[in-house]
VOPAGU-2260 file (C-alpha; in pm, 1 decimal, decimal comma):
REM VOPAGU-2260
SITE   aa  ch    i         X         Y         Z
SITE  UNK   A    0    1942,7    1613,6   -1745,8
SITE  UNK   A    1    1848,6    1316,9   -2003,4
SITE  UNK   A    2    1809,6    1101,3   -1800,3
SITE  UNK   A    3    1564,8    1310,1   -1625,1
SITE  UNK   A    4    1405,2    1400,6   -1939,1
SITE  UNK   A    5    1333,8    1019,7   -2027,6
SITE  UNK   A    6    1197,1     928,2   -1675,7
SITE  UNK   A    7     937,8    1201,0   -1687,3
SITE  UNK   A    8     631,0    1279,0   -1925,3
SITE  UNK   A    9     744,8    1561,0   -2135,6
SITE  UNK   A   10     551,3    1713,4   -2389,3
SITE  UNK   A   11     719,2    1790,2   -2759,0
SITE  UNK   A   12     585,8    2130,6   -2884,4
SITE  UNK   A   13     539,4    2259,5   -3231,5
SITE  UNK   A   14     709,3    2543,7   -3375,1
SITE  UNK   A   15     508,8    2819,3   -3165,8
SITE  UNK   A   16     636,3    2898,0   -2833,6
SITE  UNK   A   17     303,6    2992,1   -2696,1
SITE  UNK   A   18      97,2    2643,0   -2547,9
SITE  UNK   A   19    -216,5    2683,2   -2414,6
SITE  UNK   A   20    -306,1    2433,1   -2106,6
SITE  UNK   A   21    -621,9    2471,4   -1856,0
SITE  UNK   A   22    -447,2    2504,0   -1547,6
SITE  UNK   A   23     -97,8    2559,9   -1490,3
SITE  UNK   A   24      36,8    2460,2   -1156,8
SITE  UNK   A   25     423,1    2607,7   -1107,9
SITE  UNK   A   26     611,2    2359,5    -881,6
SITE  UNK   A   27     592,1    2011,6    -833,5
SITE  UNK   A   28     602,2    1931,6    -491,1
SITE  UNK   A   29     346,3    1798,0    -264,7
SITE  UNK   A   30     144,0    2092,4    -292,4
SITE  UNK   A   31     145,7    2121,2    -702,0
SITE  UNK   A   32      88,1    1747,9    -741,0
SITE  UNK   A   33    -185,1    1721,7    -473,0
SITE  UNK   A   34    -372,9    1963,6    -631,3
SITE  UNK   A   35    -308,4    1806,9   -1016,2
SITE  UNK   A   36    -430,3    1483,4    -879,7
SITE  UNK   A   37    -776,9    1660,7    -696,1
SITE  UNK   A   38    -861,3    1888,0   -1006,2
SITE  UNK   A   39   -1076,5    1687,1   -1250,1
SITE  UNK   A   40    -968,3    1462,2   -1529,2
SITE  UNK   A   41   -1163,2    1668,6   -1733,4
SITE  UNK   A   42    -898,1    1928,4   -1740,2
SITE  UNK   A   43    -556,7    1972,8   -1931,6
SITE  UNK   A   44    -286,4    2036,2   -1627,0
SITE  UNK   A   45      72,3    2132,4   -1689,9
SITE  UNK   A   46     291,0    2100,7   -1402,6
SITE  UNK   A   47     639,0    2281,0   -1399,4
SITE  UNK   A   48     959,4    2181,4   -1205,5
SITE  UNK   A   49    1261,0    2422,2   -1210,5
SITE  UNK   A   50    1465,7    2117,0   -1206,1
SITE  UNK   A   51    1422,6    1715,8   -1158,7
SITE  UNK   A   52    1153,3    1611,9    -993,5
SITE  UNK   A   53    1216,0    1529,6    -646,2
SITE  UNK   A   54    1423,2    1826,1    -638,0
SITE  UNK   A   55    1196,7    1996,5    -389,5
SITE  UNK   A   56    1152,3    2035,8     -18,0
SITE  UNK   A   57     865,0    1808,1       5,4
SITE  UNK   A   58    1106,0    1521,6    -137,0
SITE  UNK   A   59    1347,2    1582,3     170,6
SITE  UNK   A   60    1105,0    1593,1     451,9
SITE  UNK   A   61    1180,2    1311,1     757,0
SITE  UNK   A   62     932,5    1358,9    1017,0
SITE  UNK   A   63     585,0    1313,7     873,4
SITE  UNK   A   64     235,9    1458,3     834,5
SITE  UNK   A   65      83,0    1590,1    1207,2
SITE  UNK   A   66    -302,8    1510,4    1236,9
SITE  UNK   A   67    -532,6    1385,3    1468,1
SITE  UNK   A   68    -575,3    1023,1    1395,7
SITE  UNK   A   69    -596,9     849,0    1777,3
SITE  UNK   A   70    -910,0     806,6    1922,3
SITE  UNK   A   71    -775,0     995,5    2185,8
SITE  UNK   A   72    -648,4    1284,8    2003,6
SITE  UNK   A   73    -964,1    1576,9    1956,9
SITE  UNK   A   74    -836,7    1821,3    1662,9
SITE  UNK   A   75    -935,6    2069,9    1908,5
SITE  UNK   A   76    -584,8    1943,8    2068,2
SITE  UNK   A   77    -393,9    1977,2    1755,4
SITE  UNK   A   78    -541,6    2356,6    1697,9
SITE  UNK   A   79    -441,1    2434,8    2069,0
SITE  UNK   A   80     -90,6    2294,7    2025,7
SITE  UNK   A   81     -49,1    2486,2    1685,2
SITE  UNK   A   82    -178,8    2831,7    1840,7
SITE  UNK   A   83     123,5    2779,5    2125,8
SITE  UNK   A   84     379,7    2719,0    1850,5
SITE  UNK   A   85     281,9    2998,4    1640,1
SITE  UNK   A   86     319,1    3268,8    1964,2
SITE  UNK   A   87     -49,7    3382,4    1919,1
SITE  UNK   A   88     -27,3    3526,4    1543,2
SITE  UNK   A   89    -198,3    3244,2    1357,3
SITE  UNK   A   90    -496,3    3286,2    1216,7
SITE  UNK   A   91    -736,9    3136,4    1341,1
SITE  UNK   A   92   -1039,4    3029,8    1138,0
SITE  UNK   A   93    -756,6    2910,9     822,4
SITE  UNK   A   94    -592,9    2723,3    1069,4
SITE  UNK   A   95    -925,9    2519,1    1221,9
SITE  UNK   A   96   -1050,9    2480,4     901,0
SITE  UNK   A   97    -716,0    2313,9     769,9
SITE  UNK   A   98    -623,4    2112,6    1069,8
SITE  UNK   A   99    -967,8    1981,3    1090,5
SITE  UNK   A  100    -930,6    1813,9     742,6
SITE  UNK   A  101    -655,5    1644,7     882,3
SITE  UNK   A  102    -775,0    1292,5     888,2
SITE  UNK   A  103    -937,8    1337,2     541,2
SITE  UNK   A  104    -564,2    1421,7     384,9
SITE  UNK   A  105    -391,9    1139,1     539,8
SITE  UNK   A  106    -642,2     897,2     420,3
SITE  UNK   A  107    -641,1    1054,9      85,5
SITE  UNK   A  108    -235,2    1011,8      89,9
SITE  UNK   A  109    -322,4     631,4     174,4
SITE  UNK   A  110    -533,5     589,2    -135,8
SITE  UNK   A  111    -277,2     755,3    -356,4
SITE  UNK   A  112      -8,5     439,8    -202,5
SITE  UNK   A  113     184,8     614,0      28,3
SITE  UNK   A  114     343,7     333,0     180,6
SITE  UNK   A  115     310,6     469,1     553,1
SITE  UNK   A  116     483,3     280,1     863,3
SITE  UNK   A  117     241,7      51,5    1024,6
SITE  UNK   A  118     184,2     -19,8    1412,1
SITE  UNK   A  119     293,5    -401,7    1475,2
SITE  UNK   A  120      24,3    -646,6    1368,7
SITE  UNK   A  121     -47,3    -811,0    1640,4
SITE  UNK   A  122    -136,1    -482,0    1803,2
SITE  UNK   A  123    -416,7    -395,3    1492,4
SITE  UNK   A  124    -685,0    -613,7    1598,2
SITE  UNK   A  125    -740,7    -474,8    1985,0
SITE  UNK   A  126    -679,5    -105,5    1844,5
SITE  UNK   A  127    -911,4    -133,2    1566,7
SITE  UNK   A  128   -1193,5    -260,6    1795,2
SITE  UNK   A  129   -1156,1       7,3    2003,8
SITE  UNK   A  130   -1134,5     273,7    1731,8
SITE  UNK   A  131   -1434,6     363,7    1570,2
SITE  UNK   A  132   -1240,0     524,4    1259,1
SITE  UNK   A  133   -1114,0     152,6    1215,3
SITE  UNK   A  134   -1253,6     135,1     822,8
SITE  UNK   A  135    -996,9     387,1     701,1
SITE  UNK   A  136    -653,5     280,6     654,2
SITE  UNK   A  137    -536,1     527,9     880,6
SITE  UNK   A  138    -626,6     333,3    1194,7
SITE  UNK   A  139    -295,8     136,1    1145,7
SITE  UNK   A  140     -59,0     380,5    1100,9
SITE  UNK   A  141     227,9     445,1    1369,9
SITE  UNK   A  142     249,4     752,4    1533,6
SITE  UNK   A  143     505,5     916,9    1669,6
SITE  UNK   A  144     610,7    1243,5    1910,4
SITE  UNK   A  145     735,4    1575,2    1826,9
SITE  UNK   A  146     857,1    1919,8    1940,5
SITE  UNK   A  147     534,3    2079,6    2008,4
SITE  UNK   A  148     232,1    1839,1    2003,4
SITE  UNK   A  149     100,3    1712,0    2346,6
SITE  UNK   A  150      53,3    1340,6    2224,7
SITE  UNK   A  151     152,9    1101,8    1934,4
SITE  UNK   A  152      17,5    1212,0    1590,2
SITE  UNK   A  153     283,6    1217,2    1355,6
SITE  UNK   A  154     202,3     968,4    1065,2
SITE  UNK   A  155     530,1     838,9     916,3
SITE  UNK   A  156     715,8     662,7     655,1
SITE  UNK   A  157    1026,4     572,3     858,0
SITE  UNK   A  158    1199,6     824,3     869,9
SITE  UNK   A  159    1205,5     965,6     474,4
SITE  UNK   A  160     786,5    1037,9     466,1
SITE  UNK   A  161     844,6    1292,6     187,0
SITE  UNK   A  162    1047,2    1076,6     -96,7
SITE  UNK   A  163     763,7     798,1      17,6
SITE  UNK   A  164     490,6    1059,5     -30,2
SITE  UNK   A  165     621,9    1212,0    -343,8
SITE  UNK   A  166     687,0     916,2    -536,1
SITE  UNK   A  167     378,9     747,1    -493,0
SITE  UNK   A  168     201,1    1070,7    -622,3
SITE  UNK   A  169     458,2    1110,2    -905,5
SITE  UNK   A  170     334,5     748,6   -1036,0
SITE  UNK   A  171       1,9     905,1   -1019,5
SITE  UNK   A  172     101,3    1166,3   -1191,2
SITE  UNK   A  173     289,4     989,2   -1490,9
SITE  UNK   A  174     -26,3     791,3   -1497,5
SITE  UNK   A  175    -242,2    1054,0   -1571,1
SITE  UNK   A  176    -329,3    1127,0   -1898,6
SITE  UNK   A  177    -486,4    1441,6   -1807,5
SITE  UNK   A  178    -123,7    1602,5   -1637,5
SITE  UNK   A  179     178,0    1687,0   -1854,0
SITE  UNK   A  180     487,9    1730,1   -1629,1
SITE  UNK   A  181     752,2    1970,0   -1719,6
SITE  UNK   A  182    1063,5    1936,8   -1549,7
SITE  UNK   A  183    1383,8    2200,0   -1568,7
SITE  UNK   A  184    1075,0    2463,5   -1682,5
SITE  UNK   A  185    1131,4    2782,0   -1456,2
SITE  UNK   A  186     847,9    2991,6   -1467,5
SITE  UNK   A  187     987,6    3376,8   -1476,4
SITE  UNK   A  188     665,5    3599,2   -1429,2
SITE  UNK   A  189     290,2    3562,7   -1455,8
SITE  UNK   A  190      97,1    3712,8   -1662,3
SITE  UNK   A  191    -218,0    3915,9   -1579,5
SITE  UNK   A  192    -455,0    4160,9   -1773,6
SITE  UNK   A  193    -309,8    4433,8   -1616,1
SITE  UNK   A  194    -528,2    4688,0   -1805,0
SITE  UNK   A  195    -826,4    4562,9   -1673,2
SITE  UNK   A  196    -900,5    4666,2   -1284,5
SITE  UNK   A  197   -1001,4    4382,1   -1208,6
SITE  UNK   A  198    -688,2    4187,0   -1232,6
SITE  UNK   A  199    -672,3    3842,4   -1388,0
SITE  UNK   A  200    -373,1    3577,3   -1408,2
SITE  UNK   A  201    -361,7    3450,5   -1711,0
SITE  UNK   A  202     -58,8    3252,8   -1745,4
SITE  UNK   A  203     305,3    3282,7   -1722,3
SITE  UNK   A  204     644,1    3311,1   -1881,5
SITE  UNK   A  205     873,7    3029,7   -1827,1
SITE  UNK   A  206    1229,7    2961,4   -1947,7
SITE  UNK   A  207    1278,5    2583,8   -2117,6
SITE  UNK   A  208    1632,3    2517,5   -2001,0
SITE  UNK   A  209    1591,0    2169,9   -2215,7
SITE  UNK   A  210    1571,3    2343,0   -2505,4
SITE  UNK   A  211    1726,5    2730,7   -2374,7
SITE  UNK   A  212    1417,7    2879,0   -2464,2
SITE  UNK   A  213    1153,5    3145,2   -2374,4
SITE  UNK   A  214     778,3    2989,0   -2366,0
SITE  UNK   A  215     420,7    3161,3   -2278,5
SITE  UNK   A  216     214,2    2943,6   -2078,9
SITE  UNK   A  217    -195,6    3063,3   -2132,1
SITE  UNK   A  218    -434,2    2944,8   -1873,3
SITE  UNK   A  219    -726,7    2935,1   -1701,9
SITE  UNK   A  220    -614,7    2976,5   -1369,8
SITE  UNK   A  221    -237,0    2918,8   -1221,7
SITE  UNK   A  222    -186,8    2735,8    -879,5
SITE  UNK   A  223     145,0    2870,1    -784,9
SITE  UNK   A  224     335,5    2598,8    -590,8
SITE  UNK   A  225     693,9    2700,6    -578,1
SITE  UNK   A  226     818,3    2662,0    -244,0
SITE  UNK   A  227    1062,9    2910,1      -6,0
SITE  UNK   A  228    1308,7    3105,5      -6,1
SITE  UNK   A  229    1534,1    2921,5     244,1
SITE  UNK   A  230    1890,8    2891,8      33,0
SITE  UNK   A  231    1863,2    3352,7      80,3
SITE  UNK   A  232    2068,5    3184,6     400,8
SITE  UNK   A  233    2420,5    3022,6     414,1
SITE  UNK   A  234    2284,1    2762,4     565,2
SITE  UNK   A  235    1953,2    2591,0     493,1
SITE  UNK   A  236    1768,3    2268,7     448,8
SITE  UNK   A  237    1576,6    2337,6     148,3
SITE  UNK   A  238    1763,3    2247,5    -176,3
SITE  UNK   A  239    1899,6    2528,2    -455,3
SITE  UNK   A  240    1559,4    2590,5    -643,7
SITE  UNK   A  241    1418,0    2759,8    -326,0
SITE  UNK   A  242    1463,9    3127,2    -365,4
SITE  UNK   A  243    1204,1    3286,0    -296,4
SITE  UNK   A  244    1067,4    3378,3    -655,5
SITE  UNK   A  245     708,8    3298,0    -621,6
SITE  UNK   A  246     681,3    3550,5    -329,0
SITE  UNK   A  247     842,4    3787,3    -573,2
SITE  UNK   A  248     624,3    3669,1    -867,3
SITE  UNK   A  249     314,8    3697,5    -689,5
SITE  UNK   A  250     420,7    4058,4    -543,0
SITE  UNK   A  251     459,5    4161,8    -920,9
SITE  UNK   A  252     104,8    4085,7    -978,8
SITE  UNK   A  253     -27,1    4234,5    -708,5
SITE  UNK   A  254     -75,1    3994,0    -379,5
SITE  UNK   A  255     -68,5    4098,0     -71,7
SITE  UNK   A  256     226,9    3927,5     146,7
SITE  UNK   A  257     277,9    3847,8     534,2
SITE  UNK   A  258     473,8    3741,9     770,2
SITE  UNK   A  259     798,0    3694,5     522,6
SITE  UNK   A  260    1020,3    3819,0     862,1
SITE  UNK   A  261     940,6    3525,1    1017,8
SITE  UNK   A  262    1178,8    3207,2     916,3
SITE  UNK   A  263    1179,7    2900,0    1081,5
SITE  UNK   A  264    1535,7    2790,6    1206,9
SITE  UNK   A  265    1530,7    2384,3    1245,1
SITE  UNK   A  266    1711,7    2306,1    1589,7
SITE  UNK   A  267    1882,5    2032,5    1464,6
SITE  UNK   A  268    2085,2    2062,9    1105,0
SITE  UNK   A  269    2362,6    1817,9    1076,9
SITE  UNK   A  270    2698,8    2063,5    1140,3
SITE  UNK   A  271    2912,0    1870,7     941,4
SITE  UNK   A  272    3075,4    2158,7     651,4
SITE  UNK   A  273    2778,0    2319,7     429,8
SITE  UNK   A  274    2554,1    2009,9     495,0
SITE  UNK   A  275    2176,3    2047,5     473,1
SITE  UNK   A  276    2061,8    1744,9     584,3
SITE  UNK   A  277    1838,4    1759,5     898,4
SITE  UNK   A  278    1830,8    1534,3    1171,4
SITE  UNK   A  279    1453,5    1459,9    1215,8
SITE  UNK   A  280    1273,2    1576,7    1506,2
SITE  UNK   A  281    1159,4    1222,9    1543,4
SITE  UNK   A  282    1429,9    1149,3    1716,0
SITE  UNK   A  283    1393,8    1379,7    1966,0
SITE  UNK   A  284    1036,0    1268,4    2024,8
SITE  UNK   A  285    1164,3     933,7    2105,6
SITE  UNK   A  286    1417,2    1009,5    2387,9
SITE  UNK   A  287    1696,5    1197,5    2199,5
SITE  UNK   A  288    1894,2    1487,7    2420,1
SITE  UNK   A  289    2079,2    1773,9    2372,6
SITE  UNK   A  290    2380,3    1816,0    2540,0
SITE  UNK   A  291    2628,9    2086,0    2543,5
SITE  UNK   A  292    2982,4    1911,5    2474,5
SITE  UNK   A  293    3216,6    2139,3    2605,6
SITE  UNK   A  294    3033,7    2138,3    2968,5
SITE  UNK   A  295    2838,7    1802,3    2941,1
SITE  UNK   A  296    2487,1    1965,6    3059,6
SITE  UNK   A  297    2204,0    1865,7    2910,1
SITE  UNK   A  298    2090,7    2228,4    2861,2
SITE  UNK   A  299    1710,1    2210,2    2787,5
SITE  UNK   A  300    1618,6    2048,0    3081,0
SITE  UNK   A  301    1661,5    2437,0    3208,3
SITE  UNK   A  302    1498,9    2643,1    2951,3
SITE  UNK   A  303    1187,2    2477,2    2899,6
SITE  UNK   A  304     965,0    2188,6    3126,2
SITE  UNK   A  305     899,6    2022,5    2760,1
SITE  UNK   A  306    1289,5    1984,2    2733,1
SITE  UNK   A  307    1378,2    1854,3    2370,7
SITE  UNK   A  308    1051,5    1819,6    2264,1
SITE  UNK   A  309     985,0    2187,7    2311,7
SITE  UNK   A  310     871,9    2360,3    2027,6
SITE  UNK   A  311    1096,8    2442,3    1767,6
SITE  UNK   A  312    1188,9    2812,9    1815,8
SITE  UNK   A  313    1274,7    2765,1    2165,5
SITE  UNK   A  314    1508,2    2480,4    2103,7
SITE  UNK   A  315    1660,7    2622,8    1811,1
SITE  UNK   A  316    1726,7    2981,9    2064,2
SITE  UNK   A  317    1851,6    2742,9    2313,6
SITE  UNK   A  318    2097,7    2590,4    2074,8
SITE  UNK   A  319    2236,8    2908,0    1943,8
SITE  UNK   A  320    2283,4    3016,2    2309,7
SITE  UNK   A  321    2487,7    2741,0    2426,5
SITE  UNK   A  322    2727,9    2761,0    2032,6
SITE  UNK   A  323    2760,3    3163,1    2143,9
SITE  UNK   A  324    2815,4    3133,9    2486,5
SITE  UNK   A  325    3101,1    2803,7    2459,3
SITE  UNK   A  326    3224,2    2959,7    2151,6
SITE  UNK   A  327    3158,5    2607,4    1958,2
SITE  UNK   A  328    3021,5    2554,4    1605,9
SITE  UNK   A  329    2777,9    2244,8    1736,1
SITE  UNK   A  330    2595,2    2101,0    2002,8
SITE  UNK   A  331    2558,8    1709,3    2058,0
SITE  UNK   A  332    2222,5    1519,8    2006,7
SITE  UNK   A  333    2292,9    1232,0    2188,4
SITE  UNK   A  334    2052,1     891,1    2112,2
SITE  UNK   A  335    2327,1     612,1    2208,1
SITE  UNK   A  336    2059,9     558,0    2540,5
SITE  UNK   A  337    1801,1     377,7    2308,3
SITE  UNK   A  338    1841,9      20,2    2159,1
SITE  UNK   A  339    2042,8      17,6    1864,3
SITE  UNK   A  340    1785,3    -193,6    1702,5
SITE  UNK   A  341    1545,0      69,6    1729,5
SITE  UNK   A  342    1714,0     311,2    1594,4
SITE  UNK   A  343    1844,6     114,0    1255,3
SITE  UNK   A  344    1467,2       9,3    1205,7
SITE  UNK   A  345    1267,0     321,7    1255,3
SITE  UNK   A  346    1570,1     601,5    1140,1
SITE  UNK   A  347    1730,9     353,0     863,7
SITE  UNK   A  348    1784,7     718,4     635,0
SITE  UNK   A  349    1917,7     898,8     930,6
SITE  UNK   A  350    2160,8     581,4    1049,7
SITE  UNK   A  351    2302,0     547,1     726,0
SITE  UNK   A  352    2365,8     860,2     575,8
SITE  UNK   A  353    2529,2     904,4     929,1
SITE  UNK   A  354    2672,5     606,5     924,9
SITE  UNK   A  355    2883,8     668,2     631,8
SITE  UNK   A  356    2992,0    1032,5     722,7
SITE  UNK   A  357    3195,6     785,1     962,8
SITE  UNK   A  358    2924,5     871,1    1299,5
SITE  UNK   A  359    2797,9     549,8    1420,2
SITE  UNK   A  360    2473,2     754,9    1637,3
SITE  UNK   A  361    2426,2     425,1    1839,8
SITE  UNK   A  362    2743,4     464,4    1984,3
SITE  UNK   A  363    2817,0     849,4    1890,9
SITE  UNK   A  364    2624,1    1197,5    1917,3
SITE  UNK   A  365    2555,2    1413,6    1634,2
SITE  UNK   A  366    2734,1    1718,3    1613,4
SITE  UNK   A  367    2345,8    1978,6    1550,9
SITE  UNK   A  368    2302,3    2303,7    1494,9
SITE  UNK   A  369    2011,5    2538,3    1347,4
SITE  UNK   A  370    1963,0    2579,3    1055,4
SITE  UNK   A  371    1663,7    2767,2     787,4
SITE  UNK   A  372    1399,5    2549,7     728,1
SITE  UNK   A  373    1107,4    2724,6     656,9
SITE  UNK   A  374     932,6    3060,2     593,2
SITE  UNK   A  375     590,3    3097,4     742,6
SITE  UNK   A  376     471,6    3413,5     563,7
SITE  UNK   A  377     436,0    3431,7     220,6
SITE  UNK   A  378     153,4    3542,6     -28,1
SITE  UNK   A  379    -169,5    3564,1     122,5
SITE  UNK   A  380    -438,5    3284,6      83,4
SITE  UNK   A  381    -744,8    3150,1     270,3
SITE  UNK   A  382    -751,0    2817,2     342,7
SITE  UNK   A  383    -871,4    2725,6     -26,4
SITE  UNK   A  384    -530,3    2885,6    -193,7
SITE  UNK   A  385    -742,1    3219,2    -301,8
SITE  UNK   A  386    -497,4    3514,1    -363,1
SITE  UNK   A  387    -611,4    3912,1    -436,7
SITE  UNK   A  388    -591,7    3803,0    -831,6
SITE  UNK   A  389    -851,9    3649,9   -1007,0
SITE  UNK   A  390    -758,0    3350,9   -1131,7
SITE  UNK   A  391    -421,1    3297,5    -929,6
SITE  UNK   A  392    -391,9    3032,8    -601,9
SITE  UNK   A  393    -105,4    2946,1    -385,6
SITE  UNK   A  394     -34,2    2652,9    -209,0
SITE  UNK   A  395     248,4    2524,8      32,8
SITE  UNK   A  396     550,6    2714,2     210,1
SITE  UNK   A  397     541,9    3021,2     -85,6
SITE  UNK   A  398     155,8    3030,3      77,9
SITE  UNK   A  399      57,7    3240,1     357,6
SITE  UNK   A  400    -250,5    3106,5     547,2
SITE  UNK   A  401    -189,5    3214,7     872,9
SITE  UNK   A  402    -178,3    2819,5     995,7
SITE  UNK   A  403     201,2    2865,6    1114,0
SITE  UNK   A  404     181,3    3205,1    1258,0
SITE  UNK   A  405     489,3    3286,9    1387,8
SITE  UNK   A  406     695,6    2956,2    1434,0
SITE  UNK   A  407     554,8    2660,5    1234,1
SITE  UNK   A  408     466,8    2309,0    1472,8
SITE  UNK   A  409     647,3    2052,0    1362,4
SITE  UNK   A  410     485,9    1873,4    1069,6
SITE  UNK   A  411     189,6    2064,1     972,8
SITE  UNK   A  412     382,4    2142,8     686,8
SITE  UNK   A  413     311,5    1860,2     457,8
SITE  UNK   A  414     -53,0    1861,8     582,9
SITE  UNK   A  415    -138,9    2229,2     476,2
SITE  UNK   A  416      20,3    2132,8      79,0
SITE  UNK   A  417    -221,5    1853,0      60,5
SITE  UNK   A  418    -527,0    1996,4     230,2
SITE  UNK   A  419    -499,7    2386,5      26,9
SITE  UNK   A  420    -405,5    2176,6    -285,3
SITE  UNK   A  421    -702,6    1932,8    -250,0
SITE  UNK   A  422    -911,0    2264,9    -158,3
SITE  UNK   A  423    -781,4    2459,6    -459,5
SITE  UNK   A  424    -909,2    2188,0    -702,3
């Protein structure tokens, strides 16, 4: 915890416990700092993490950020591919408005450093003379496939985009003299004029766990930012901190919620013990398959004509399916057909945290299975983080939009935090 303490900017309070800041924003993950960075400089912004820093779901994300950046990609496509993940129940105006500032976000995340992979040089002179967004930096990124989308729009930073995206905007963060980060601050309610009928957040109540002590937070407005609610499972992707208690502290002050029954199962969570590291998706959009092992067949070829790279829901069915049926505890994701080279140089995080769990994947499958990765209800927002309280916002997975309906597409994720966040400020 101290050496936490000294990496980040923490600010040393006087005697009182109350501290008054502009806007509060609880959670620091790509959602809370997006919008800390968009709000003016004018403004005093605390920003609270229940623990370290990049202990947050935004930190562990692999694939990337989905938006239409090929010339030959109309967001029309990306809204029509994000309607047939979400089985009809997205909403509809929230999610063309978001997915429509696609572009804008990613270029945004370019100016802010994120040090995104890059299509081969000698192949950046013919596309950018045949792409007329070839002035913005996001004509050279490389895109790649996943469960879902009809075409190539992923934007990537090998295969670790969210510790790439999150500390570039933590340096901007640290830089600014305008944000005070708080980390191992756990906000425990928020605070409203609840005489008054029309309701008003006006802070919170947070726990110092530095210093084991109770502090009131005054504000403005609060941007709450906290995440899921993934580890209410045995086994999940999203790391300790993500119970659920921004849902809950919302509900206390009276937002609506939606959706909370429907939770995203990732098809493919390493099965290896309690582990919660995901196998990205990315591999599956370049040629990875699913086999069964205790019959061999390569089982999606016969539940869906998009195979592996159907969305998520239906692979993640499919997989539990074959682990009932054979009576196993895994399926095999088999990429050994693809050039080893390939694989070390676009998954280096995947090869080598597998590679030292003693599974060698260009020679061996991975032993998958699915695991909770996401809720896609929460408290309900429009697309510029506005709750039913005066002077509270939401942003991110504790958010409910409507963009992921019932079964999030793969990678939209990281692009509603930064377009909501960027919309709140």
């Amino acid at each position: 915890m101290s050496e936490a303490q000294s990496a980040d900017k923490v600010n040393t309070y006087n005697s009182t416990d109350i501290i008054q800041t502009d806007v509060l924003i609880i959670g620091a993950g790509l959602a809370g700092l997006s919008t800390a960075l968009a709000l003016p400089t004018s403004l005093n912004i605390t920003v609270l993490s229940k623990a370290a820093l990049e202990v947050c779901s935004s930190h562990y994300a692999q694939g990337g950020i989905a938006a239409s950046l090929d010339k030959n990609d109309r967001v029309a496509d990306h809204i029509a591919d994000t309607l047939i993940a979400g089985a009809g129940l997205c909403e509809a105006d929230n999610t063309s408005s978001i997915l429509s500032a696609g572009q804008q976000a990613v270029q945004w995340l370019c100016e802010q450093g994120v040090p995104f992979t890059l299509i081969p040089k000698q192949e950046r002179q013919q596309h950018d003379n045949a792409n007329p967004l070839a002035a913005l930096q996001t004509s050279n990124l490389h895109l790649t496939k996943e469960g879902g989308h009809g075409c190539r729009r992923v934007a990537h930073a090998d295969d670790a985009t969210g510790r790439h995206v999150m500390e570039a905007l933590t340096v901007k963060v640290k830089a600014a003299s305008n944000i005070t980060v708080l980390p191992f601050h756990e906000a425990l309610r928020l605070l409203t004029n609840s005489a008054n009928p029309n309701k008003q957040c006006q802070g919170a109540l947070v726990f110092d766990h530095f210093n084991q002590r109770k502090l009131t937070f005054h504000s403005r407005a609060v941007v709450l930012a906290s995440g899921g609610l993934g580890q209410l499972f045995k086994r999940a992707s999203a790391p300790n901190v993500c119970v659920g208690d921004g849902v809950m502290m919302a509900w206390q002050a009276g937002c609506r919620l939606a959706n909370l029954e429907f939770i995203q199962f990732h098809p493919t969570g390493l099965a290896l013990d309690d582990s919660s590291f995901l196998i990205s998706e990315a591999l599956r959009g370049e040629g990875g398959r699913l086999y069964c092992p205790q019959t061999g067949k390569r089982f999606m070829l016969e539940v869906d004509e998009r195979a592996e790279l159907a969305p998520r829901d239906i692979v993640a069915r499919a997989i539990a399916e074959q682990i009932n049926q054979n009576g196993l505890g895994y399926v095999n994701l088999d990429v050994s057909h693809l050039p080893a080279e390939f694989l070390r140089e676009h998954f280096p995080q995947i090869y080598q945290t597998l590679f030292e769990l003693g599974i060698d994947i260009t020679k061996q499958p991975i032993p998958v299975a699915p695991t909770a990765h996401y809720s896609c209800g929460g408290v309900v927002t429009d697309a510029n983080g506005v709750t039913d309280v005066v002077g509270l916002y939401a942003a991110g997975e504790v958010a409910y939009t409507g963009l992921h309906g019932a079964n999030r597409l793969a990678s939209n994720s990281l692009l509603e935090c930064v377009v909501v966040g960027r919309n709140i400020a």
